[in-house]
C-alpha positions as CSV (number, residue, x, y, z in Angstrom):
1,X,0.0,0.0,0.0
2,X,1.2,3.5,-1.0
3,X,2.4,5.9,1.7
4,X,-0.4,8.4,2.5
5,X,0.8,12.0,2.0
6,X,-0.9,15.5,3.3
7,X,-2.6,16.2,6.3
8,X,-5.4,13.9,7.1
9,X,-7.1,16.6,9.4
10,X,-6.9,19.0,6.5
11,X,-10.8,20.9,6.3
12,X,-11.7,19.4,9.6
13,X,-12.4,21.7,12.5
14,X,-9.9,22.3,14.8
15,X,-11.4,20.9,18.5
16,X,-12.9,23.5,20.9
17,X,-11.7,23.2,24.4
18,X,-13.5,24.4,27.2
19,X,-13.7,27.7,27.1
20,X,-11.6,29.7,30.1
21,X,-13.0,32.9,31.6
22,X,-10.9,35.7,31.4
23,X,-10.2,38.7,33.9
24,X,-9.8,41.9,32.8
25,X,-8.1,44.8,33.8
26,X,-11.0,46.6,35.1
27,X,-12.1,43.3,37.2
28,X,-9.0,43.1,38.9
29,X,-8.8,46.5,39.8
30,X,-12.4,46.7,41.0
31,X,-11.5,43.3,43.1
32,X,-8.1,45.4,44.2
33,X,-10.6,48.4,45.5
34,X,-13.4,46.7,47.1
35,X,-15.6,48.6,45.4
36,X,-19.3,47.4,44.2
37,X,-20.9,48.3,41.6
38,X,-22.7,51.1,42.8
39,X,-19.9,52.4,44.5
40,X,-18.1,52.7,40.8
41,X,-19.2,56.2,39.9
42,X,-18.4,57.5,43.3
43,X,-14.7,56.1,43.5
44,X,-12.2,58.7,42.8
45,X,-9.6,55.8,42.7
46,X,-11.5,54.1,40.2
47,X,-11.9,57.0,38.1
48,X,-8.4,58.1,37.8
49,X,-7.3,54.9,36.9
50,X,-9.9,55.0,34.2
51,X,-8.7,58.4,33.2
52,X,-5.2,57.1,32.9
53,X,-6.7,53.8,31.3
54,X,-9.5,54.8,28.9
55,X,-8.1,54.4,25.7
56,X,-6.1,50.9,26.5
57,X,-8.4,48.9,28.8
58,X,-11.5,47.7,28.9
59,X,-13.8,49.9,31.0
60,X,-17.6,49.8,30.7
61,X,-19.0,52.4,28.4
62,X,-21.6,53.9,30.6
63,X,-19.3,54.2,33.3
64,X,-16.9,55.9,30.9
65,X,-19.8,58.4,30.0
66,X,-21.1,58.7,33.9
67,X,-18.2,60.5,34.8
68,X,-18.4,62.3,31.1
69,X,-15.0,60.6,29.7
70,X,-14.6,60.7,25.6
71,X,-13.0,57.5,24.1
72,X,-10.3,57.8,21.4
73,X,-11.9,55.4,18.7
74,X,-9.6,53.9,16.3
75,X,-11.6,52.3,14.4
């Protein structure tokens, strides 16, 4: 019998683990702070991190607009 050549998995989809939450910035800093959400728009931590953080990290838009923030949009 002839050697096989190629990729035999070639046009099959690639298996899906299971899928891992991720943290991001703004959940760690919140867990960091102690805050709760409705102590968010009253933190003046959390707000100058945003200020220094808008334009990288993730931080929820009405938040962002709350404390009357404008976002840089690349896009």
């Amino acid at each position: 019998m002839a050697k096989r050549r190629g990729n035999p998995n070639w046009g099959k989809p690639e298996p899906i683990g299971p899928v891992v939450p991720t943290v991001t910035s703004f959940e760690q800093i919140v867990k960091e702070y102690k805050l709760t959400p409705d102590q968010y728009v009253r933190s003046t931590r959390l707000r100058e991190w945003a200020r220094r953080n808008r334009n990288s990290k993730y931080i929820p838009e009405a938040l962002l607009e709350a404390w009357g923030f404008e976002i840089e949009s690349s896009l």
